[in-house]
N, C-alpha and C positions, 0 to 999 in steps of 0.2 A: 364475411361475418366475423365479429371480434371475440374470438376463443377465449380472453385472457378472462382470468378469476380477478377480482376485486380483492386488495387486501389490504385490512383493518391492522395499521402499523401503534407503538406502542408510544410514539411522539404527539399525543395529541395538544397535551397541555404543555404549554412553554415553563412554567416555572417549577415542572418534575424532570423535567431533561436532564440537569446539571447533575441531580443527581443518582437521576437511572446511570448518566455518563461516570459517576463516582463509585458506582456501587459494581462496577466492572473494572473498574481499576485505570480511568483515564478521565483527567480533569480538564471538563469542556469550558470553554468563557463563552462569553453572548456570542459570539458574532458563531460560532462551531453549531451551537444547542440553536439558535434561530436558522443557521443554514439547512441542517440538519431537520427540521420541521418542515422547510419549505422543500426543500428535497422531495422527501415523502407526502407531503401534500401534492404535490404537482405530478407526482411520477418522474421525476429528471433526473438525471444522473448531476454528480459534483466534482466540480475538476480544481482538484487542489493544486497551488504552487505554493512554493517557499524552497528555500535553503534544506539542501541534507541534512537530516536527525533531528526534526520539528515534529515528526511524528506525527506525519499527513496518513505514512502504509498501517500504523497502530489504530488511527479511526476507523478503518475499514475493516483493521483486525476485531475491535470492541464492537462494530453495529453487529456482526456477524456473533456479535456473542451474546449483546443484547435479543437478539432477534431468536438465538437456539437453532439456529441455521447455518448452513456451509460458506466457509471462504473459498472461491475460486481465482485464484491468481495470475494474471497472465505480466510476466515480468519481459520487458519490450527491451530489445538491443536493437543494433544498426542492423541493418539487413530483414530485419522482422519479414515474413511475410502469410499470406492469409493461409495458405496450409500449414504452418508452424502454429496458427495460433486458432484453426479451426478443427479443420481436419487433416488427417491423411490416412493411406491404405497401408496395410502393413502387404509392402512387395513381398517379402522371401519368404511370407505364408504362403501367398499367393501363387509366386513361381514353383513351390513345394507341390503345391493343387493342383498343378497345371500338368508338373510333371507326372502326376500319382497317376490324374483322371488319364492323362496320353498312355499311359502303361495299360491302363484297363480300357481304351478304343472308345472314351465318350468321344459325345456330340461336343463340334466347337459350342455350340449354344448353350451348351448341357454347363461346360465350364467355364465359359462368362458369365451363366446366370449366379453359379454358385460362388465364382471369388468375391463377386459384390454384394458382399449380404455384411450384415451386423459383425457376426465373426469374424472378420478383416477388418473389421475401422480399429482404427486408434481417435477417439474423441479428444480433442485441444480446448482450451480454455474458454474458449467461445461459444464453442458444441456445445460443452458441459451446461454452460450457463442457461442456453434456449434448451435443450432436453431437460434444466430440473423439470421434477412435478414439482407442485403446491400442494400445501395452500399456501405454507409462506416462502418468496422468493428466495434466493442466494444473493448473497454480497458478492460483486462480479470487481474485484481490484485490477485495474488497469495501471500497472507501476511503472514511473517512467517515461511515461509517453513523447517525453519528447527526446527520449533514444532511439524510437522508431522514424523510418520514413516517412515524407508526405504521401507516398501513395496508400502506407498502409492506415494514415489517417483520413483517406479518402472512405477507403473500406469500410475504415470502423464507423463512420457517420451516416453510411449508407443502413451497418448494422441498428444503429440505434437509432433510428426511425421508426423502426416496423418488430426489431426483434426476431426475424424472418431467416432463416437460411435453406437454400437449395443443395441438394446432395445430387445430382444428375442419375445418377444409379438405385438409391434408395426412396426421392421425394423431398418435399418441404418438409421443413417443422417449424414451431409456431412457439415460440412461449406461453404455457399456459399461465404464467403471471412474471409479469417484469421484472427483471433480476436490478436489485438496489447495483447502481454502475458506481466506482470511487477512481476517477484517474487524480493519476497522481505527476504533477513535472517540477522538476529540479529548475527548469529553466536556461536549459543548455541553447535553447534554442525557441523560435517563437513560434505559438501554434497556430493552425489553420483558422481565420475569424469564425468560418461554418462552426466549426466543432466545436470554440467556446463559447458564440450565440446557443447550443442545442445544451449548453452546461449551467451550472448555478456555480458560481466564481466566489473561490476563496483563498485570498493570501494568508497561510498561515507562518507568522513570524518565531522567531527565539523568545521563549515564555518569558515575561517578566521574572525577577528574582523571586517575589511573592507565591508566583503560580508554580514557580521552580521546585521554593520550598516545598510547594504542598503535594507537587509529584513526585519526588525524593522521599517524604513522608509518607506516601501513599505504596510507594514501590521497595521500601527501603525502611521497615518501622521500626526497628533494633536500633537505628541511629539516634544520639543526641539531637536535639533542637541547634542547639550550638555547632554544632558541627555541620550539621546541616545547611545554616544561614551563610556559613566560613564556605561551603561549598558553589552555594547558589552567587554569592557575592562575588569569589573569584571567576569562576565560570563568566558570569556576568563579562566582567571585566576584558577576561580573555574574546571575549567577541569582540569588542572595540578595538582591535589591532588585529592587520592585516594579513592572515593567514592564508596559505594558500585554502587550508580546510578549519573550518571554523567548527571547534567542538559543538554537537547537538544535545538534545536530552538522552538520548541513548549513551553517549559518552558522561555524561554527568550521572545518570545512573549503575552506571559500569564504577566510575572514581566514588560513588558512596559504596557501593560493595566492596572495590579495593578497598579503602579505608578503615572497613571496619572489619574487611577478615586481615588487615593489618593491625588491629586495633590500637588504631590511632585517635586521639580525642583532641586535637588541633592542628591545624594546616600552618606550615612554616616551609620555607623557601627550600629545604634538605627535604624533605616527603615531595614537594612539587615537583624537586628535580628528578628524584627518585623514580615517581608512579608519572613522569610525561608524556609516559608512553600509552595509559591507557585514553587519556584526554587529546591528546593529537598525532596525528596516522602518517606525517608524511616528516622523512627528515631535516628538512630545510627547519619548517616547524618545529620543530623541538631544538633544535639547534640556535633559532632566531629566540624560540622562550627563554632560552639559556645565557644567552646573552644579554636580558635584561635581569633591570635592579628584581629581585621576585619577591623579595620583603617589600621593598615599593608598591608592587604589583598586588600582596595577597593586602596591602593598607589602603591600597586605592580606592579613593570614591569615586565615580563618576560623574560629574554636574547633573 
C-alpha cells in the first residue's frame, strides 16, 4: 500500500518561477525554472552537470529555501559507501553496553536486543531523508556524484525507486513524502545510463555576462553598475583561455566583494594582478594570467 502523502509544491505556474527563484537570492533562466517545474510535477529527481562554480549545489540550496524546509546533503568522494551515506551503529556505545550489561550477568538476548535500538544509530544522509515526516518533503542534495563508485550508483538507483530502506535490526521505513533529489556532477567521469534515464537532465553552463551582471547585482548591491559590467566582462573573458580551473560564479562573487572592501571603482591590469588570487585557485593559473597582455585582456571583446 503507498504510505506517501501528496504534496502541493509552490511551482505551478511557469511564469512566477523566475521570480519566486529571485526573490531568494538566485537568478533562474528558462531551461532551470521549466526543469524545475517538471521536476515537481512528475516526482523525479534532477541531475545536474556543468563545470565547477555554475551553482548547480546553490539550486538545491535555494529550493530548500523556497520550500521552508531542510537541506540534507550527502557530499560523495571515491570510496563512498552505503553505510557512510545511510546508516551505521555507533560500536563503542555499543561495546560500553556489552561490557556494563556482562558486569551485571544479563541475558545474551537481553543485550543484543538492547544495542540495536534507536539509541545506537547514527542516521546518514540517506536515513535522514526517508525518516523526514511531512507534509512537505526535504531537499535531498546528492553533491558530486560522479566522485562516487559505480556500485554505489547501483545503490542509489535502487534507492530511488521506492524510497524504501531496510534496517535488519530495527524494520523498514518508507518515506512518508518523496524527498525533492538534486545530484549534482562535475563530470569527472560518465554516469550510469540507469541513473540518468530515472533523472530530468540539465546542463548548466557559465552564466552569460548579462545573467552575471544581475547575480553580482543580486549578491553584491553596494557595487556600481559599472564596476560590475568591468567584472562580468573580464570574468567572461577569463573562461575563454585554458585554465586548468576556470573561475565560476562563486569566484566572481567573492572578486566583487574583494573590490569593493578594496574600494576600487575600476578594473586595471595592477588590481587584477593584485586580487588573482581570489579569481583562480591553482598556481600555474595565475602565473600563466600573469603572463598575458591584462590591459589586453580586461579591453577584450569576445566575437
Amino acid at each position: 500500500m503507498d504510505t506517501q502523502q501528496h504534496f502541493h509544491h509552490p511551482f505551478q505556474h511557469m511564469p512566477d518561477i523566475p521570480e519566486l527563484f529571485k526573490a531568494h537570492g538566485y537568478i533562474a533562466d528558462k531551461a532551470i525554472s521549466l526543469t524545475t517545474k517538471i521536476a515537481f510535477d512528475l516526482g523525479k529527481p534532477i541531475l545536474l552537470e556543468g563545470e565547477a562554480g555554475v551553482g548547480k549545489t546553490q539550486l538545491a540550496k535555494t529550493l530548500a529555501a523556497i520550500l521552508e524546509t531542510r537541506l540534507i546533503r550527502l557530499q560523495c568522494y571515491e570510496g563512498l559507501d552505503t553505510s557512510s551515506a545511510l546508516y551505521e551503529w555507533n560500536y563503542a556505545k555499543q561495546i560500553l553496553a556489552i561490557r556494563l550489561a556482562e558486569s551485571s550477568k544479563s541475558k545474551q538476548t537481553e543485550i543484543e536486543t538492547s544495542i540495536f535500538t534507536e539509541d545506537y544509530l547514527f542516521t546518514r544522509p540517506l536515513l535522514q531523508a526517508v525518516r523526514h515526516g511531512g507534509p512537505t518533503p526535504p531537499v535531498l542534495l546528492i553533491d558530486e556524484i560522479d566522485r562516487a563508485d559505480e556500485e554505489f550508483e547501483a545503490y542509489l538507483l535502487e534507492l530511488l525507486s521506492d524510497f524504501q530502506v531496510t534496517i535488519p535490526e530495527l524494520g523498514t521505513f518508507e518515506a512518508q513524502v518523496r524527498p525533492i533529489v538534486i545530484l549534482t556532477s562535475n563530470r569527472t567521469r560518465e554516469l550510469n545510463d540507469a541513473l540518468k534515464r530515472r533523472c530530468l537532465y540539465l546542463w548548466v553552463d557559465y552564466p552569460s555576462m548579462e545573467k552575471e551582471q544581475e547575480i553580482i547585482a543580486q549578491h553584491v548591491p553596494e557595487i556600481n553598475a559599472d564596476l560590475t559590467r568591468s567584472i562580468s566582462k573580464l570574468v567572461n573573458n577569463l573562461r575563454s583561455i585554458d585554465f586548468f580551473k576556470k573561475p565560476g560564479v562563486a569566484e566572481s562573487l567573492d572578486w566583487a566583494q574583494a573590490l569593493l572592501s578594496l574600494r576600487v571603482d575600476s578594473i586595471n591590469s595592477q588590481i587584477l594582478f593584485d586580487t588573482a588570487g581570489v579569481l583562480l585557485k591553482y598556481k600555474d593559473d595565475i602565473e600563466r594570467l600573469k603572463a598575458l597582455d591584462m590591459e589586453s585582456l580586461i579591453d577584450y571583446k569576445k566575437p
